[in-house]
Structures are given as C-alpha cells and as structure tokens.
VOBA-1610 file (N, C-alpha, C; in pm, whole numbers, padded with zeros to 5 digits, always signed):
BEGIN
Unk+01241-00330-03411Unk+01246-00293-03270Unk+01364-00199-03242Unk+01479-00211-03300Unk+01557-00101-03274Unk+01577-00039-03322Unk+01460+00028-03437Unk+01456+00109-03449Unk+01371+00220-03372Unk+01291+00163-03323Unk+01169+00239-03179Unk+01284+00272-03081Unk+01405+00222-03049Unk+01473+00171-02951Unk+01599+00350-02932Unk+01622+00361-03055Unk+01676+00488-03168Unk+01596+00603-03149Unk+01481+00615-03145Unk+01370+00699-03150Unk+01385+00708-03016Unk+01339+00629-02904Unk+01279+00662-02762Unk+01403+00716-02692Unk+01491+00695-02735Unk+01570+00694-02630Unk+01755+00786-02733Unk+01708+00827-02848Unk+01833+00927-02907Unk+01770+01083-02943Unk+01671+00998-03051Unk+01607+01126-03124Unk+01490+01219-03060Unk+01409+01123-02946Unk+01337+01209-02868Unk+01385+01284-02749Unk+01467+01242-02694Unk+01532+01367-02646Unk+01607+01477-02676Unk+01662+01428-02793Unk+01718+01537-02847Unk+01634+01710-02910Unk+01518+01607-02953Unk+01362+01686-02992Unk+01320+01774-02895Unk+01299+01686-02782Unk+01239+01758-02684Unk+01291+01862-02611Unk+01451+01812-02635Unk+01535+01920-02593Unk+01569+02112-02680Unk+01521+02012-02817Unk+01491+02196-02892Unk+01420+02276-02888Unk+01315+02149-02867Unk+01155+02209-02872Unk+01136+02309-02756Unk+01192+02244-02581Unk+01198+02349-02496Unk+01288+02455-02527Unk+01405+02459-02589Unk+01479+02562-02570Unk+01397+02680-02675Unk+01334+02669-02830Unk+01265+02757-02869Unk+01153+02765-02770Unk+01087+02689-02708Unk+00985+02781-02627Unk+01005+02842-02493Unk+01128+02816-02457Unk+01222+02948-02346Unk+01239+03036-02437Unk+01283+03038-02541Unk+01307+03174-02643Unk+01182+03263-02654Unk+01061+03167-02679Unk+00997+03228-02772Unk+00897+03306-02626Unk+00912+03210-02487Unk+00811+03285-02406Unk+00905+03328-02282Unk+01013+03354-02308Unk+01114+03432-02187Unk+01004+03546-02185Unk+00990+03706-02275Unk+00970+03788-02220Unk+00832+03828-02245Unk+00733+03674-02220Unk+00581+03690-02274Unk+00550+03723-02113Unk+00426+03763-02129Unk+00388+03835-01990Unk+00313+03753-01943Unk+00350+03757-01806Unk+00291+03647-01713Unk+00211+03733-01638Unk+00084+03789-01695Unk-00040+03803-01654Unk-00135+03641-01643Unk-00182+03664-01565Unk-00291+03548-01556Unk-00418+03599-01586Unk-00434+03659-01756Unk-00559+03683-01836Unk-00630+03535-01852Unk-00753+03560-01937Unk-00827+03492-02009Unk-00760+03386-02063Unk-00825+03266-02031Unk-00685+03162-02119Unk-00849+03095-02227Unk-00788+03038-02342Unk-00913+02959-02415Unk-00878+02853-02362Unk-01013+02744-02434Unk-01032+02586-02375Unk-00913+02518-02377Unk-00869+02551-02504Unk-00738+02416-02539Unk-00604+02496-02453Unk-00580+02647-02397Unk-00488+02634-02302Unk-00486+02596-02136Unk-00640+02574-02138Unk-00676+02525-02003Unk-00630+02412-01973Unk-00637+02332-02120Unk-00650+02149-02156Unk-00520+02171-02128Unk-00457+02192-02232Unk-00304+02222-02184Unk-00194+02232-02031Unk-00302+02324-01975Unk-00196+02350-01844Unk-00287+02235-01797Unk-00408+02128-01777Unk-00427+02015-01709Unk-00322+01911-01741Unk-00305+01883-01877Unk-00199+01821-01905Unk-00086+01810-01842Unk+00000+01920-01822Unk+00115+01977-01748Unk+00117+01912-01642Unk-00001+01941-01585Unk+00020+01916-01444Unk-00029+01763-01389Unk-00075+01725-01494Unk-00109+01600-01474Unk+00027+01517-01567Unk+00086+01559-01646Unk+00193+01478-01657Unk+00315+01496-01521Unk+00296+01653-01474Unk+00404+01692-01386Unk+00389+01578-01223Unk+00276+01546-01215Unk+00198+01463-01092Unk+00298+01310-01104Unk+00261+01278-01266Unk+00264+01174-01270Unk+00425+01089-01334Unk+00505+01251-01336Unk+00672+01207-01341Unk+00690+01211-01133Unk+00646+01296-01065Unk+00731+01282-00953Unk+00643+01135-00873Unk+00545+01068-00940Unk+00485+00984-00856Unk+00544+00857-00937Unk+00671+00851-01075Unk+00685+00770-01070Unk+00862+00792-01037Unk+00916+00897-01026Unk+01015+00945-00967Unk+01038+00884-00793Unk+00939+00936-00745Unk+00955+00822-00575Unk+00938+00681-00599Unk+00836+00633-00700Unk+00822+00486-00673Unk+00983+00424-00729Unk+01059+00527-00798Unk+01190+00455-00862Unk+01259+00456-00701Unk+01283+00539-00639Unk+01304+00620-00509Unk+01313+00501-00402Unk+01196+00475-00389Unk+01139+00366-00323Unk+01126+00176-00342Unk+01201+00193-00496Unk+01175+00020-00489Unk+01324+00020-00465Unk+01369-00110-00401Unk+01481-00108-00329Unk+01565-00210-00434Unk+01466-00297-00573Unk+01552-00369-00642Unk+01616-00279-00750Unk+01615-00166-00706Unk+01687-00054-00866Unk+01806-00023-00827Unk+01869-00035-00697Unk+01974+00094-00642Unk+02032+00123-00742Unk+02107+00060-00826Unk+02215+00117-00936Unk+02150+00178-01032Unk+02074+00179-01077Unk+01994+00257-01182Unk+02039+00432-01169Unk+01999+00479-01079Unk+02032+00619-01088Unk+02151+00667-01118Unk+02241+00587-01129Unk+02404+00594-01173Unk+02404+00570-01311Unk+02330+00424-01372Unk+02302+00444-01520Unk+02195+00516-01634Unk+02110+00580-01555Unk+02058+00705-01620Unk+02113+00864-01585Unk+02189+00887-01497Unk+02314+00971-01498Unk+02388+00981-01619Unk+02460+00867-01627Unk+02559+00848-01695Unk+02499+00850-01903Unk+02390+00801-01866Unk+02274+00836-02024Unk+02304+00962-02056Unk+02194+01031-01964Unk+02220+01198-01955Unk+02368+01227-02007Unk+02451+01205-01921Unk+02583+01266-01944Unk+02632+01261-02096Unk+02616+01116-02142Unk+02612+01047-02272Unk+02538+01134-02369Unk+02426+01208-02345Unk+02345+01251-02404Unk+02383+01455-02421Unk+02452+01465-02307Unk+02472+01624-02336Unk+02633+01637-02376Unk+02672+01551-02381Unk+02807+01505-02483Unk+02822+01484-02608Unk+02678+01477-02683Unk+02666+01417-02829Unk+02716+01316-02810Unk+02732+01214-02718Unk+02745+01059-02787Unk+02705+00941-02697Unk+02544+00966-02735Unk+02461+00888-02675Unk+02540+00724-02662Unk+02453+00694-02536Unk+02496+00513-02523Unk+02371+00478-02477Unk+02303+00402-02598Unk+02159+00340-02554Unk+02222+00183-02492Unk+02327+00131-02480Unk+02349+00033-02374Unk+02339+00070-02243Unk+02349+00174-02159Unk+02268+00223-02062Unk+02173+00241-02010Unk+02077+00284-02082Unk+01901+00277-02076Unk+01843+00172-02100Unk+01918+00044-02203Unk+01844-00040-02237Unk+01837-00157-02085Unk+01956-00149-02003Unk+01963-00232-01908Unk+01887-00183-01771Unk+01803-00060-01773Unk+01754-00028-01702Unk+01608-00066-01707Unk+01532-00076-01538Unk+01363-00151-01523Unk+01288-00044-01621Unk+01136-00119-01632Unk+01037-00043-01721Unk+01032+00071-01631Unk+01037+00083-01533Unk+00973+00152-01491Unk+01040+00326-01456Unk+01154+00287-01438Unk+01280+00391-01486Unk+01276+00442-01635Unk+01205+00358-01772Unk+01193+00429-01877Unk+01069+00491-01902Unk+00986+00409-01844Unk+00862+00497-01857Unk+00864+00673-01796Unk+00920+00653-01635Unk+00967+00789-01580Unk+01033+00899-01681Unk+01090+00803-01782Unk+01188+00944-01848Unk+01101+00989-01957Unk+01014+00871-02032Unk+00944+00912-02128Unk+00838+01031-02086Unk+00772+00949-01939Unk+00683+01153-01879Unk+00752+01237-01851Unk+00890+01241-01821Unk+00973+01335-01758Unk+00967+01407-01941Unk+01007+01361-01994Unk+00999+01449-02112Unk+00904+01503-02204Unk+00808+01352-02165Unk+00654+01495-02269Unk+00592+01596-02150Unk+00606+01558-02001Unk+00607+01677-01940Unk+00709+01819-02014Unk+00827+01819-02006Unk+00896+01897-02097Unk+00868+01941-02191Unk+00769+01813-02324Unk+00748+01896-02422Unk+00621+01974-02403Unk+00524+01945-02350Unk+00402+01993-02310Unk+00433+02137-02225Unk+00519+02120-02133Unk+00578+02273-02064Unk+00628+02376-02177Unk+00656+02322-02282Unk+00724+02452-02375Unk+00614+02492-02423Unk+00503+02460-02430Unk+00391+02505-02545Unk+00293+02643-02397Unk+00355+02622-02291Unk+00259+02708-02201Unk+00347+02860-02173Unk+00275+02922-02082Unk+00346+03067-02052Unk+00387+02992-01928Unk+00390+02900-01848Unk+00450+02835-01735Unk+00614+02810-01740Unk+00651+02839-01840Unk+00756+02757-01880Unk+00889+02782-01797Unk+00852+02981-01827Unk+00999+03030-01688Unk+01014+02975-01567Unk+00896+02879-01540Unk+00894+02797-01392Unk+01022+02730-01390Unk+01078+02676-01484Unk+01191+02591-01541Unk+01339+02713-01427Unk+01354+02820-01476Unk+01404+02863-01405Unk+01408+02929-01283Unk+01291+02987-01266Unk+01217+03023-01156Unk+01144+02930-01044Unk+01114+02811-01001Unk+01082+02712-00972Unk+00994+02784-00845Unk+01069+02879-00737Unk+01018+02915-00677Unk+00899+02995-00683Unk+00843+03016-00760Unk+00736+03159-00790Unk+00612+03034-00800Unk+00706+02915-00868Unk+00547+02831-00917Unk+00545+02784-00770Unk+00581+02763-00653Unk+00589+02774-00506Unk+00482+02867-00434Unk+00545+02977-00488Unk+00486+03068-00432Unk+00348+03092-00445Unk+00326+03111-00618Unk+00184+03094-00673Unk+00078+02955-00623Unk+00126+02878-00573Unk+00060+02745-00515Unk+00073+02779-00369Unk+00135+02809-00283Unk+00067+02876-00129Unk-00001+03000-00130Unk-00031+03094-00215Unk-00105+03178-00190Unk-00187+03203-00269Unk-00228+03067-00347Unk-00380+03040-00376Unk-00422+02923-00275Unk-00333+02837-00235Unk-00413+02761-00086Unk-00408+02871+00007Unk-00375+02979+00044Unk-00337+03075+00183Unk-00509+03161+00180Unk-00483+03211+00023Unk-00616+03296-00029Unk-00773+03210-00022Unk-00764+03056-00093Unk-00917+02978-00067Unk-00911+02960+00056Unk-00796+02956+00154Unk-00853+02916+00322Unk-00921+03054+00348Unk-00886+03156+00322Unk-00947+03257+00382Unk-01073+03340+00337Unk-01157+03274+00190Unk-01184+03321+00125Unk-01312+03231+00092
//
C-alpha cells in the first residue's frame, strides 16, 4: 500500500508535471486553426472536457462541504512541498477522499490537456472564454 501511496501522490505528479511542460514545448507555436480533427482527437478533446467538468464539480463540492475547512491549507502546503523538491505525503495522506480524488482529475485533466492543441488555454484562459461565448452568441443566432 505504500507503495501506491509513493506513486499517487510523489511520482505522478511529478510525471504529469513533465509531460505538460513537453507538450507546452512541443504545441506553443502549433497553429490553432480549427481544421479537420480525426476520431481519436475528437475522443480526446471529449475527454478534456469531461475530465475538465468533472475537476471543477468536484472542486465546489470540496468548496461546499463545510467538514473540510482546513484542507485547503494542507493541499497548499503539498503543492508547496511539491515545487520545492521535498514532497510531504503526511499532508495528503490526512486529507478526505474526496480532496484526493479532486487532485487525481485535476491532474489527468493536465495530462490529457498536453496531448491536445488546447493546451495554450493553460496560459491564455481567456480565448478558451472567448471561443465558448461566441459559439453560444453564433448558435443563438444561427
């Protein structure tokens, strides 16, 4: 068990964290035309967005249950632990399921975002904004 424990919570973020940074590398200056996509990048961006749905819907329910308050201070402090090189899985381990499950989608959302041309959304946040009101602005009128 602690060795799963090592894995979920040292080595997969650390992973996930390379994995996005080569695919900011590799699709910074890919062109964000909205051509022809095949099946499996369609599957793909459903994925995305169905993992992306289903980190902020468990992001409010953390939000919203009132027996967590301290939690957001000890997955802070993970993070912090974690972009320091010297992880503390006594932090995460004292935190609800439901706070680890959040991080586990928060991050295969992440890894699933590096494999798309979506990815500059990461820095751009607003455009994926933008691109979502003026395709609802365009089907109301259309």
């Amino acid at each position: 068990m602690e060795m799963l424990q090592i894995f979920l919570w040292i080595v997969y973020p650390y992973s996930v964290v390379a994995i996005l940074a080569m695919g900011l590398v590799w699709q910074y200056d890919a062109s964000r035309e909205e051509g022809s996509r095949s099946k499996a990048g369609r599957l793909l961006l459903v994925v995305v967005k169905t993992l992306m749905a289903a980190s902020t819907a468990t992001g409010i329910a953390i939000v919203l249950s009132s027996s967590i308050a301290y939690e957001p201070v000890l997955l802070l402090r993970w993070l912090i632990s974690l972009a320091q090189l010297q992880p503390d899985m006594s932090l995460v381990m004292d935190v609800s399921i439901l706070s680890k499950v959040h991080f586990i989608i928060v991050f295969l959302f992440l890894l699933s975002l590096a494999f798309t041309k979506e990815i500059y959304y990461l820095f751009k946040p607003h455009l994926y904004l933008k691109k979502i009101f003026l395709k609802l602005h365009f089907e109301r009128r259309g």
